[in-house]
Backbone bond lengths (Angstrom), bond angles and torsions (degrees), N, CA, C in turn:
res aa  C-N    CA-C-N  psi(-1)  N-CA   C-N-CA  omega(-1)  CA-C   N-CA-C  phi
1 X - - - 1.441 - - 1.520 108.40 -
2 X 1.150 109.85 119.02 1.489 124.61 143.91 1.456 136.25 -41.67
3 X 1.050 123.65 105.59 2.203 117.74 173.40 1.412 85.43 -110.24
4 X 1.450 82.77 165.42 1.966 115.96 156.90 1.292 92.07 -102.08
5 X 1.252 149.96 -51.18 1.324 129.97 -145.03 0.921 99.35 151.01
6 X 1.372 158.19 -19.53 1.679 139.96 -133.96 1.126 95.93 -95.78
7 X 1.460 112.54 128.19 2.055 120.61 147.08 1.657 124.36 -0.44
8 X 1.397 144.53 116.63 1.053 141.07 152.32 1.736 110.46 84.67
9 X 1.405 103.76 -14.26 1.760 91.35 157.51 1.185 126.58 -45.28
10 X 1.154 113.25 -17.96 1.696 98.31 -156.94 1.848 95.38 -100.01
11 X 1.384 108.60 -37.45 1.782 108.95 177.68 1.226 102.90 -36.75
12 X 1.463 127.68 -55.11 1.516 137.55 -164.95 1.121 104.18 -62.63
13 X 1.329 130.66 -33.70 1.660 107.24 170.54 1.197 115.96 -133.11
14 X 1.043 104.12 119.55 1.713 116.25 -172.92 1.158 104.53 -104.02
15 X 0.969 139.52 165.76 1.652 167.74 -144.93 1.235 104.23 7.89
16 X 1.563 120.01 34.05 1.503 116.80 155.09 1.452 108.10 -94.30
17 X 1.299 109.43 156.61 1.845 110.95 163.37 1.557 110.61 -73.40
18 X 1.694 118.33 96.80 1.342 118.33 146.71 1.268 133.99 -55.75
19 X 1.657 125.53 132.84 1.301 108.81 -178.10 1.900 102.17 -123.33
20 X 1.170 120.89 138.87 1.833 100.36 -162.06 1.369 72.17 -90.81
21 X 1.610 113.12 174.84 1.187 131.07 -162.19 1.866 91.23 -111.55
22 X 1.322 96.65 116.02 1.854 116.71 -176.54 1.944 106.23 -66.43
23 X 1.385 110.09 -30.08 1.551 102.70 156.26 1.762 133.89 -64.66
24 X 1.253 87.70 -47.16 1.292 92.94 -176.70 1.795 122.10 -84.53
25 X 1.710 111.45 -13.63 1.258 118.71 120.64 1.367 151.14 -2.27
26 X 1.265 97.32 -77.63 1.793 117.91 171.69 1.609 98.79 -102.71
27 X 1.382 120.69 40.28 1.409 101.29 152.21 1.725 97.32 -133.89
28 X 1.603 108.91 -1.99 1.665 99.42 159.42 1.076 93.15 -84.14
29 X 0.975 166.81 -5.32 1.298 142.67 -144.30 2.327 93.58 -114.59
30 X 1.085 73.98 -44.63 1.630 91.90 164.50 1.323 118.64 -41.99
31 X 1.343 111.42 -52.03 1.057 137.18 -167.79 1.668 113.67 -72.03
32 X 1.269 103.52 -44.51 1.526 111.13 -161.35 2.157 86.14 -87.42
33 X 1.169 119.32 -47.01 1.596 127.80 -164.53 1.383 111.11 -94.95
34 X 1.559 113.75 -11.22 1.800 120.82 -171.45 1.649 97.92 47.91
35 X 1.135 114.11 165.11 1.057 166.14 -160.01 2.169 105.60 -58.49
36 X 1.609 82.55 -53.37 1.484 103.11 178.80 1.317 118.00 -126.67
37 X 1.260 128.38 63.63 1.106 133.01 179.41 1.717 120.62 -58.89
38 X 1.545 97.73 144.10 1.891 97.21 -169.57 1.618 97.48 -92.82
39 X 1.250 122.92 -56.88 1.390 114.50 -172.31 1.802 109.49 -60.00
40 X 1.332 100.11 156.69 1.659 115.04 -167.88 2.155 102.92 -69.11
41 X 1.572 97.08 -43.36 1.219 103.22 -170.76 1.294 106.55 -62.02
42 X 1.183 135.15 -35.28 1.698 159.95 145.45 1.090 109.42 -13.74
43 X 1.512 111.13 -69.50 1.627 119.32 175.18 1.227 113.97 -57.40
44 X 1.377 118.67 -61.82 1.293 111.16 -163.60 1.588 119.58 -59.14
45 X 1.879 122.87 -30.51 0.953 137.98 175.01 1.591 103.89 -44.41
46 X 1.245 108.95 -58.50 1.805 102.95 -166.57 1.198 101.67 -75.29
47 X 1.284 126.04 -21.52 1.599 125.58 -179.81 1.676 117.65 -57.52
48 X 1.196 85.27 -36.12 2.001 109.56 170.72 1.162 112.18 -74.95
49 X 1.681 118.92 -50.93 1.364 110.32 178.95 2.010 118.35 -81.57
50 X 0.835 90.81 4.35 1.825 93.48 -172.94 1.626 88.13 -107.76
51 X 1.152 136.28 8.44 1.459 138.17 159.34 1.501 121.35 -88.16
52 X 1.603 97.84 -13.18 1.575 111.01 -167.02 1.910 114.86 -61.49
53 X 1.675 103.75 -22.56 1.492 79.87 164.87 1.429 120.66 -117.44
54 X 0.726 118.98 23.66 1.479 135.75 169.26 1.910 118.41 -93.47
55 X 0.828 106.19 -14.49 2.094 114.92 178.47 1.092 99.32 -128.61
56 X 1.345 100.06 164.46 1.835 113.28 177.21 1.867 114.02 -103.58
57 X 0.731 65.33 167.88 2.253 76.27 -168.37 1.518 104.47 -26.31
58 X 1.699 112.77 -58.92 1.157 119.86 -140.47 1.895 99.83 -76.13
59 X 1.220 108.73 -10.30 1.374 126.57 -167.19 1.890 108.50 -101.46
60 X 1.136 105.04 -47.74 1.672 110.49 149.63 0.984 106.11 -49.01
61 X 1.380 125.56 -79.91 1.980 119.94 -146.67 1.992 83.84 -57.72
62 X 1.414 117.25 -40.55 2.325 100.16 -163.10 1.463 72.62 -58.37
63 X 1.075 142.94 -110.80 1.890 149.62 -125.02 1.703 90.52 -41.38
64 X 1.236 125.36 -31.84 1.619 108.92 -141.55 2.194 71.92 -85.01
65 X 0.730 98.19 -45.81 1.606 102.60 -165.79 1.386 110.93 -54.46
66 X 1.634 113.08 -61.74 1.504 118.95 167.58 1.382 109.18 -52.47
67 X 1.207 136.47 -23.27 1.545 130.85 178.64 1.780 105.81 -71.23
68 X 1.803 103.45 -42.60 1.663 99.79 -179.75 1.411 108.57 -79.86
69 X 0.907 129.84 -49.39 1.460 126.53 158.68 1.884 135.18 -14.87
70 X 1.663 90.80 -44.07 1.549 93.14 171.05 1.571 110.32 -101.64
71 X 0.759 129.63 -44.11 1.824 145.94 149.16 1.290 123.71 -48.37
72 X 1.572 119.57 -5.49 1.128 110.78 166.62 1.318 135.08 -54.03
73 X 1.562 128.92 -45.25 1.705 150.86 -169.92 1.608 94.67 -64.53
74 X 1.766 104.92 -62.79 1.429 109.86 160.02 1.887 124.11 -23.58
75 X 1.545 117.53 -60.95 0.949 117.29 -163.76 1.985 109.79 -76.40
76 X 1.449 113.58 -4.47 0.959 102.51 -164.97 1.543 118.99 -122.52
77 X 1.782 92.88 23.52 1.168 118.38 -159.65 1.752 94.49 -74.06
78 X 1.411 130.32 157.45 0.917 139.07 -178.79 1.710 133.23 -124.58
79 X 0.865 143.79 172.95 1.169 132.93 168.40 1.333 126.97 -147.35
80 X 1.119 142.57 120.13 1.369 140.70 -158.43 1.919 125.11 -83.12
81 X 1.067 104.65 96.94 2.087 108.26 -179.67 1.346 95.80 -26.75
82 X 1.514 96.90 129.11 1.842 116.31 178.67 1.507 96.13 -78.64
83 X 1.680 134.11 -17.50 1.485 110.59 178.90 1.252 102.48 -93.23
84 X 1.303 127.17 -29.33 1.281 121.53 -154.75 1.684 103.31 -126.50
85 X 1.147 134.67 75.03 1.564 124.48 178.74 1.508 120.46 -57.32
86 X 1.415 119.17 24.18 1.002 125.44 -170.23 1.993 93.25 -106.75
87 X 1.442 119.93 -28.27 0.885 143.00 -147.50 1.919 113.65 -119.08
88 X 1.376 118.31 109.25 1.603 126.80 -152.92 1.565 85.63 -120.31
89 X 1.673 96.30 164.56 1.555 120.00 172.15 1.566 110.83 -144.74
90 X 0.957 125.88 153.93 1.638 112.41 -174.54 1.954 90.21 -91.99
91 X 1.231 102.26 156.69 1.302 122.16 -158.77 1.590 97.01 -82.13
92 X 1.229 109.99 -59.68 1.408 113.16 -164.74 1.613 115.46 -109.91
93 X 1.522 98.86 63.18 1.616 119.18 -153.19 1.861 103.77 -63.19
94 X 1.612 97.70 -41.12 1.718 96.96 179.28 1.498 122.06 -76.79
95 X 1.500 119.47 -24.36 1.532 123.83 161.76 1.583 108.68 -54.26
96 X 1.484 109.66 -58.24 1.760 116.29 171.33 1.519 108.11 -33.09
97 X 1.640 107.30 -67.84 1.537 108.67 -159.02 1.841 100.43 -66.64
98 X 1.085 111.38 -32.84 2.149 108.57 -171.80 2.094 87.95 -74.55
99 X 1.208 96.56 -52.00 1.714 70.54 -175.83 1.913 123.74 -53.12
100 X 1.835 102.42 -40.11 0.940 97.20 -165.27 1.734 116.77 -78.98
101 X 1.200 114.09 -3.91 1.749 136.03 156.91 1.371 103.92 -43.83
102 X 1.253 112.54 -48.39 1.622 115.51 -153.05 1.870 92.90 -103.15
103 X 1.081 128.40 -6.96 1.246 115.64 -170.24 1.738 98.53 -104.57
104 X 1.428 119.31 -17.95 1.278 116.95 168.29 1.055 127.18 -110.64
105 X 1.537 125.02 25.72 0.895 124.92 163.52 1.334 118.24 -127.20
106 X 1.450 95.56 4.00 1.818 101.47 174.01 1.260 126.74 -39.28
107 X 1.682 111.73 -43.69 1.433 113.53 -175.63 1.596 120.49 -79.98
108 X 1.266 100.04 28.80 1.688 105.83 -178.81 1.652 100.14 -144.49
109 X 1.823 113.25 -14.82 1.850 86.09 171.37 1.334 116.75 -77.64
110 X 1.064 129.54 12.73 1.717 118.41 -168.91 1.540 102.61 -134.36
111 X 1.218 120.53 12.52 1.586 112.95 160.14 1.552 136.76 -27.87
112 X 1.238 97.27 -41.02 1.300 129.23 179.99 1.121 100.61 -36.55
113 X 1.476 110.21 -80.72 1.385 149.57 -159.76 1.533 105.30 -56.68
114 X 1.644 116.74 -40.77 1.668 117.68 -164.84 1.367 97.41 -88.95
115 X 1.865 134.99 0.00 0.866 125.64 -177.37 1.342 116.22 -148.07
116 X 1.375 123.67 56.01 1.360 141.89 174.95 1.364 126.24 -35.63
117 X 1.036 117.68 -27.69 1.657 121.64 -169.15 1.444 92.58 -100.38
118 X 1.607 131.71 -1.02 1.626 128.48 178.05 1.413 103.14 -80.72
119 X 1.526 113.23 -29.00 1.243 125.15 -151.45 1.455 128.36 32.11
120 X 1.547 109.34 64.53 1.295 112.98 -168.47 1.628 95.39 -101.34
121 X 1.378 112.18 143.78 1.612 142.87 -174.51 1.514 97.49 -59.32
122 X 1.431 121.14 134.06 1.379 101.65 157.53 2.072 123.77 -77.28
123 X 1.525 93.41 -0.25 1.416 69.11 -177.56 1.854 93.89 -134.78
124 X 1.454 105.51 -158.70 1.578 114.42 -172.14 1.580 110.16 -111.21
125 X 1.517 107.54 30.33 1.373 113.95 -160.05 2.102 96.30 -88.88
126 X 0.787 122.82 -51.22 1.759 106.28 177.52 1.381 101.03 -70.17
127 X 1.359 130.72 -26.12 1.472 112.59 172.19 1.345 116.34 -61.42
128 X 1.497 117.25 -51.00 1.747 129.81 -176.17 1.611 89.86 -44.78
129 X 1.693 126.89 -54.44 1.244 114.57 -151.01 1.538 91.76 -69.61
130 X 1.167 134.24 -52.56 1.746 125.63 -162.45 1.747 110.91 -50.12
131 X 1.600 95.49 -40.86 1.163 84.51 -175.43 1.664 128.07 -69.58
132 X 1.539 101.90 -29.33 1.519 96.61 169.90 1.748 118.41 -78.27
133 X 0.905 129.11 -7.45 1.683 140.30 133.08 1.812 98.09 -20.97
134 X 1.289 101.86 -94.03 1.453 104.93 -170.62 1.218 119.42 -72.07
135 X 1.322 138.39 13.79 1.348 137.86 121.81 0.956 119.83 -20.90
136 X 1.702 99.64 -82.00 1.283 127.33 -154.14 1.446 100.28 -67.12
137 X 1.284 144.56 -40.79 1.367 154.50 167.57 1.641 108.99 -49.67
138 X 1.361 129.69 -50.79 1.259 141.88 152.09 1.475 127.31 -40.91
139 X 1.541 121.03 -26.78 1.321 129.12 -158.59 1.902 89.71 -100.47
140 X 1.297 95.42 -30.55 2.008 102.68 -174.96 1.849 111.38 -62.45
141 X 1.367 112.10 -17.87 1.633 144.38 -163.40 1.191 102.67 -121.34
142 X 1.560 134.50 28.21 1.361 121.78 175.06 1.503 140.72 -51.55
143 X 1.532 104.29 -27.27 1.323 104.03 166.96 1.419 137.21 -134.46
144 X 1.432 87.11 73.32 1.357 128.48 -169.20 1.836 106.23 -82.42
145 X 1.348 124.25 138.88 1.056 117.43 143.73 1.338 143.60 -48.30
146 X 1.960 136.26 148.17 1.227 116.77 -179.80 1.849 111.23 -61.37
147 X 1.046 126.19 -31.04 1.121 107.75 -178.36 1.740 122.15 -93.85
148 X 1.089 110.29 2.87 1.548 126.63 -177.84 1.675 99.77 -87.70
149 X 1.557 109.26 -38.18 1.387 129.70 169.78 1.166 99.34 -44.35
150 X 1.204 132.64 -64.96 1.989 131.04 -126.37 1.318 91.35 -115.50
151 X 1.380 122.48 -18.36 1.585 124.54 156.67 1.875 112.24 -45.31
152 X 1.158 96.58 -86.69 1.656 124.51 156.03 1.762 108.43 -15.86
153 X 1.374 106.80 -52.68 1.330 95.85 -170.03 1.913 105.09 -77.95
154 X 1.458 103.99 -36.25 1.492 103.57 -175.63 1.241 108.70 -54.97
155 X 1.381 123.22 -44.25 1.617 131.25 -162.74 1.498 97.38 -68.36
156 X 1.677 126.23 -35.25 1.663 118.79 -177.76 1.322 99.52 -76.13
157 X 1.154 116.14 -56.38 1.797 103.98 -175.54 2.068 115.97 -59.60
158 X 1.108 90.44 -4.04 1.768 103.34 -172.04 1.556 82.92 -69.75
159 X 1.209 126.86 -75.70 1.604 140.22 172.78 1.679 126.46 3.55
């Protein structure tokens, strides 16, 4: 099985091979560091994660580790609330959250890889395309009932 990412997919199925989707991956990671990041620790982070489909696991997790390792003191740097000095924030909150993306989801980008003969995709890219297929097939039927709907949709995926 394939995810994008969403919350609590993965509880629901257990003892299947999850694989997280390696695009949608490096576009949190995007997200949390943009595109052009100014700090160095910044850079190097996406530099690691935009390597993610090109190396194999065991070669990610050494960089992902040697990256926390030298950036660690960095990551845990803090800063103190100007009303309340009683009251801290971590400094470099979006480097934290893109590293910590990639450190929990490690054990699901390389599925792929530990199970070759599944031949599972690393990403959700022919799924994304089907589904905007049946969109677009759905949007031609706009005012359709909910159950006239889910009729419609079974009979396209029947196909």
């Amino acid at each position: 099985m394939v995810l994008d990412g969403k919350r609590g997919i993965k509880e629901v199925f257990t003892g299947i091979p999850i694989q997280h989707c390696q695009f949608h991956q490096i576009k949190t990671i995007n997200y949390y560091l943009t595109r052009r990041p100014k700090l160095q620790a910044a850079k190097e982070l996406r530099a690691i994660a935009l390597s993610l489909t090109k190396v194999s696991e065991g070669y990610f997790t050494n960089l992902l580790n040697q990256w926390h390792e030298k950036w660690n003191k960095f990551l845990k740097e803090r800063t103190i609330h100007s009303e309340n000095p009683k009251r801290w924030f971590y400094t470099h909150k979006r480097t934290r959250s893109a590293y910590r993306s990639l450190k929990t989801n490690l054990p699901y980008l390389f599925t792929y890889q530990k199970y070759p003969e599944l031949k599972i995709p690393n990403t959700t890219n022919s799924l994304d395309g089907t589904f905007s297929h049946l969109k677009q097939l759905l949007n031609t039927h706009r005012g359709l009932k909910c159950e006239r709907r889910w009729k419609l949709i079974q009979e396209i995926l029947r196909k």
